[in-house]
N, C-alpha and C positions, 0 to 999 in steps of 0.2 A: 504494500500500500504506500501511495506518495500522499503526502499531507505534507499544507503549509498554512501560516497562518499569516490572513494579510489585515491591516487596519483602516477604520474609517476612523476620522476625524473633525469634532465639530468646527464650527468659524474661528477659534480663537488657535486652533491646530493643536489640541488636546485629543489623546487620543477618545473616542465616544463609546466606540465598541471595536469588535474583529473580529471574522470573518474568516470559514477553513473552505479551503478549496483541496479538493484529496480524488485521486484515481487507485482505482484498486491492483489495477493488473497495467505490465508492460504490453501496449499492445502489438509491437514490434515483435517482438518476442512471440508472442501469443496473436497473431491475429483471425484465430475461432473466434476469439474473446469479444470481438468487433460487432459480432452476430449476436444469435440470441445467448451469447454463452453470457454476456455481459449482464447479466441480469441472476446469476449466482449468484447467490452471498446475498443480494439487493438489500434483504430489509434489514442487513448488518450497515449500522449508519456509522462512518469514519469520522464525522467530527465529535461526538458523541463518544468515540471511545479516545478521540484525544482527551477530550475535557475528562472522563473520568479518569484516565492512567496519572493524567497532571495537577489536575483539581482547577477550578475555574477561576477562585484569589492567586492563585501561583500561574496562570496559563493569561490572564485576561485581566488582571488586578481586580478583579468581582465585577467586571465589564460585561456586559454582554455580547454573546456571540453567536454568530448568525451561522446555523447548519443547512446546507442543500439536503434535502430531500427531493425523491423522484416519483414518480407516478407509483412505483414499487415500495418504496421504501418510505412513503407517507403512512405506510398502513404495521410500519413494524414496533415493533413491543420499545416505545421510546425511554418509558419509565424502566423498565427493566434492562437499557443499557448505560443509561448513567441515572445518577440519583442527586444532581448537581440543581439547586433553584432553580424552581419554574419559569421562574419569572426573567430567567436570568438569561433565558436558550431562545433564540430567535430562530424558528422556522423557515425557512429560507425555499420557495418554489418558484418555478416557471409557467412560461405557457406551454409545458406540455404536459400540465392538469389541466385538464379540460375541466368548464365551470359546467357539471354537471352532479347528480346527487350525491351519487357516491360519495367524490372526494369533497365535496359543501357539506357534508356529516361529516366526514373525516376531521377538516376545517375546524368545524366547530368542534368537536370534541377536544380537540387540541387548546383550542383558544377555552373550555371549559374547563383544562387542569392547570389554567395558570400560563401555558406556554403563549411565549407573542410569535406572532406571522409578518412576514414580508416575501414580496412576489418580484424578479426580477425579468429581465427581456419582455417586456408587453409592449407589443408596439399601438401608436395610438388610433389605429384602425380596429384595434383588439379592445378598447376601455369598454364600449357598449355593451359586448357580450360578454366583460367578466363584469360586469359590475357585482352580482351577488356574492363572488370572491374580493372584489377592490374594499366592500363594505366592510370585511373581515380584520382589512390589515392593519400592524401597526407602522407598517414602513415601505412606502413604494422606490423599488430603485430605477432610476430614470438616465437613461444614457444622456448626457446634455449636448452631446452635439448630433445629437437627434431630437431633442423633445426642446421646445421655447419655456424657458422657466416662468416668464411672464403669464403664456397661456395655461402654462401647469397651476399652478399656485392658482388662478380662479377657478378650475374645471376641479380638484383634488378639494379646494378650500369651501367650494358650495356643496358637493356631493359626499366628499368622506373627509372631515374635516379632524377627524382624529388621526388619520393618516400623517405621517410625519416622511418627506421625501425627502429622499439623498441621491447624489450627483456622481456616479460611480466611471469609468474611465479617463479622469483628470489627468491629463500628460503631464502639464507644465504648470510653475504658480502662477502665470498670467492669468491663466484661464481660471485658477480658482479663486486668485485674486475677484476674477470678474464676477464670477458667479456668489462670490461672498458677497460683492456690492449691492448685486441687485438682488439679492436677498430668496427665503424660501426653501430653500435646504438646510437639511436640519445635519444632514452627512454627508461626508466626503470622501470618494476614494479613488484612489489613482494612485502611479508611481509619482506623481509629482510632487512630493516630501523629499526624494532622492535624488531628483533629478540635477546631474552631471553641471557646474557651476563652467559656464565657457567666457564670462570677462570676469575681469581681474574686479579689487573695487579698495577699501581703505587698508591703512596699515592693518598689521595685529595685533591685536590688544595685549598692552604688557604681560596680564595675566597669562594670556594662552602663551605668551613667547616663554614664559616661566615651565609652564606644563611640555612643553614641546622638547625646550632644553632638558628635561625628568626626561622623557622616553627619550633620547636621543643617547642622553649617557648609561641608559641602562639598556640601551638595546648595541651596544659595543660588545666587542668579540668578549672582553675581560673586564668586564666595570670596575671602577672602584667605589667601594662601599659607600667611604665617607665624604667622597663628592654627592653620590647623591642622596646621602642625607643632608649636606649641607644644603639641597635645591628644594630639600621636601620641610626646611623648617624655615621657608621664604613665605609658607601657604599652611593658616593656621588649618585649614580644613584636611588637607592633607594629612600634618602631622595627628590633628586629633585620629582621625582616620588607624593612622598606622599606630598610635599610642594603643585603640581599642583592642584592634586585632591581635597585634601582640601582647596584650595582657589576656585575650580570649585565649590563646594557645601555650599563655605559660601560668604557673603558679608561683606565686612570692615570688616574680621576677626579681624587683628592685632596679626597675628601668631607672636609669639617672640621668638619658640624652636621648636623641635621635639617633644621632650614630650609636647609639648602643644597641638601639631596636633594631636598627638595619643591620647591626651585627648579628644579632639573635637569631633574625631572619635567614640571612644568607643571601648567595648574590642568587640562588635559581626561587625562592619564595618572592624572597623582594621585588625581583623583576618579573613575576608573575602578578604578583601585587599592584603594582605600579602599573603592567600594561590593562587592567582592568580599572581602577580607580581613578587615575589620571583623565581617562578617557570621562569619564563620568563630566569632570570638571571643566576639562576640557570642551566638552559638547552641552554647557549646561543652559547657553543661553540659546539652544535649538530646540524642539519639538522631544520632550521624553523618547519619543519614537527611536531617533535618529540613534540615541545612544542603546538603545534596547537591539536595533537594526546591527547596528555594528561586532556591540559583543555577540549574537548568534552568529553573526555572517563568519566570528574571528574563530568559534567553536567549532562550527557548523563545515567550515573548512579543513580545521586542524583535524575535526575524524575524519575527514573524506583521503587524507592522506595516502592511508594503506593501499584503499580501493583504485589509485591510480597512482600505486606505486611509487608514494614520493615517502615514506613514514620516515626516513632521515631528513627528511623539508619540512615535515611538521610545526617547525616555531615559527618558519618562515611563512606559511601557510596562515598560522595564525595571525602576525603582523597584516599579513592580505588583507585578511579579513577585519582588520581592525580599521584599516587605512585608508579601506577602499569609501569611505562616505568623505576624505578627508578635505575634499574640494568643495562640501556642503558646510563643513563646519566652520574653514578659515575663510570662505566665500573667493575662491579665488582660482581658477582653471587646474586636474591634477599637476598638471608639469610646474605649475608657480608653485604650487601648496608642498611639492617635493623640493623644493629648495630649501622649505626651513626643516625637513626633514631627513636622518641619515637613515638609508636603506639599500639592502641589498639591492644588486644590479639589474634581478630576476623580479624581485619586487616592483620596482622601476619599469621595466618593460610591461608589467601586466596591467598596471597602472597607469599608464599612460601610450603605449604602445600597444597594448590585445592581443600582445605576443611572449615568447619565451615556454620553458617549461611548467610555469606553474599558471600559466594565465588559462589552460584547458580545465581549472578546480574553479578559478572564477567563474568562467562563463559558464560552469553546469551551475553553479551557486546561482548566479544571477537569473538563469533560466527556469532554476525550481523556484526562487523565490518569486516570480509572475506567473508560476501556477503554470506556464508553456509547455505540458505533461508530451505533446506529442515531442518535442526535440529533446528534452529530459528523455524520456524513451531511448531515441536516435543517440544519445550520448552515450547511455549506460549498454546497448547493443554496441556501440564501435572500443568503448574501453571495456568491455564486460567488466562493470557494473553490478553485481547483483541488487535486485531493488530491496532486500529485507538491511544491505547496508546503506543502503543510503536513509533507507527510513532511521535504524537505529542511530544513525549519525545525527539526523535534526532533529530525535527526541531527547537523543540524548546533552543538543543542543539548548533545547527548550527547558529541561530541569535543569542545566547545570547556571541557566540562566536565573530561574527560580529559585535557585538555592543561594546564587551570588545576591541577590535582591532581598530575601528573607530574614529575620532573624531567624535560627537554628532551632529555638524553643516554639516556633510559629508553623514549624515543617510539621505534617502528616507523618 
């Protein structure tokens, strides 16, 4: 099974809820599957057993998350495969429920244990004949470069005015700049949070030039310790930060310094430390998202390592992943944003070039995280791939995420 989880975002670019988009089988591999085979398993619903394996405060921060359901798999035992708030699971169907009795019981039955509904691809030759389905919903998703927000928002506002609509294929922030203006959308979803920075714009703020010199010095062949403790007690947040954790993993230390604690540490904890925490800081006047984006992409990569043969590039894999948002953060094209940064030369090339040995972990990365199942497929056939590791790669991307975000006593 591929599963990924994508986010919608209200006007202010907080995340509102998320969103799993999941294929069961490779159909490369498999194409019976293509057929009627693809309707095995059906009323086993994949985002549903994401949220229980992960729990939905650790998966979505107690957000709500919209699950696809299909003409099959509207009718499977929902309660009985996760036990996650009702209220908390957004139903997620198409136009290929047809608004007929059947699934208008089904519908309601759902909307009667608590659970909310939202309908997406309806085009607007189709609102007449589902209206007895439009009355249902909590969330209509409206492609906006097909549907006029203007005529939405009166035709949704006089007939289902409980309806709350969101704006879902956003490329770029122009366009959602625009469509926040004119108002009517309650979500938003697009790659357009990520999207690739192509002009340059102000200096760097002293602060980030502070955090950049940390990863810079601790991503050297041999670091030394007490230079970068002396960069991590320039930023009280920091140091508090690193005071915490190492008194969480010692007892009666009798810490007396910074440098003592980055002693304690060592230079492979510290700098394991540093490339997660820093980024935090570093990313903090962007969209929660961005940095949530980044450490999966940094995990998400380093297991994919084995599967394409790189498991001696693994830290270097990680950095990919951590760096690859890095022209979003410092607002500035990658090839600028890689001047205030030291990186390998493979790193470099994938980042800015699309080429080298490790830039073929990117591009699968980048392709599953858009849900693009058919070339994700095509990848994992030309590098055999098996699909149960790439799965276990981004879940185990997603807890290790949840566990970094958590306090320890707050974990299941």
């Amino acid at each position: 099974m591929l599963v990924v989880l994508v986010p919608l975002f209200d006007e202010e670019m907080a995340v509102g809820a998320y969103s799993v988009f999941a294929q069961k089988n490779n159909y490369f591999l498999n194409p019976a599957m293509l057929g009627t085979g693809q309707n095995d398993g059906a009323t086993h619903v994949s985002g549903l057993e994401l949220i229980q394996t992960i729990g939905i405060e650790a998966l979505a921060q107690n957000k709500e998350v919209f699950v696809p359901l299909n003409n099959i798999s509207i009718f499977a035992d929902v309660e009985g495969q996760c036990d996650a708030p009702h209220e908390k699971i957004v139903f997620l169907i198409d136009n290929t429920i047809p608004p007929i009795e059947v699934y208008l019981n089904r519908l309601k039955e759902l909307k009667e244990k608590g659970y909310k509904l939202a309908i997406r691809k309806l085009a607007v030759a189709e609102f007449e004949n589902y209206r007895s389905i439009l009355s249902l919903m909590d969330y209509v998703l409206l492609n906006n470069k097909k549907i006029a927000i203007d005529k939405a928002k009166i035709y949704f506002g006089k007939l289902y005015p409980n309806a709350k609509l969101c704006a879902n294929n956003i490329t770029d922030m122009e366009t959602f700049e625009k469509l926040r203006e004119d108002g009517g959308y309650s979500l938003y979803e697009g790659s357009f949070y990520r999207v690739p920075v192509t002009k340059g714009s102000n200096d760097v703020a002293p602060l980030k030039i502070n955090y950049i010199e940390l990863l810079n010095v601790v991503n050297e062949g041999d670091f030394d310790l007490q230079k970068a403790a002396g960069v991590i007690s320039r930023d009280t947040a920091l140091t508090i930060s690193l005071l915490e954790m190492v008194n969480r993993m010692t007892i009666n230390s009798g810490i007396s310094s910074i440098r003592h604690a980055a002693a304690m540490l060592g230079q492979k904890e510290l700098k394991r430390w540093i490339n997660t925490a820093v980024v935090e800081e570093l990313y903090a006047d962007k969209p929660s998202e961005i940095t949530r984006l980044s450490l999966i992409r940094a995990r998400f990569m380093e297991n994919l390592a084995s599967s394409f043969d790189l498991v001696m590039r693994k830290d270097e894999l990680f950095l990919l992943g951590l760096f690859s948002v890095l022209d979003v953060i410092l607002e500035k094209p990658m090839e600028e944003a890689l001047t205030w940064m030291k990186v390998s030369g493979d790193i470099y090339k994938a980042l800015v070039d699309q080429s080298g040995p490790l830039y073929p972990v990117m591009d699968f990365m980048l392709q599953y995280e858009d849900a693009n199942w058919q070339e994700v497929s095509r990848l994992m056939l030309l590098d055999n791939v098996p699909m149960d590791a790439v799965q276990q790669a981004y879940m185990d991307a997603l807890c290790w995420y949840r566990d970094l975000i958590t306090d320890p006593k707050d974990r299941k």
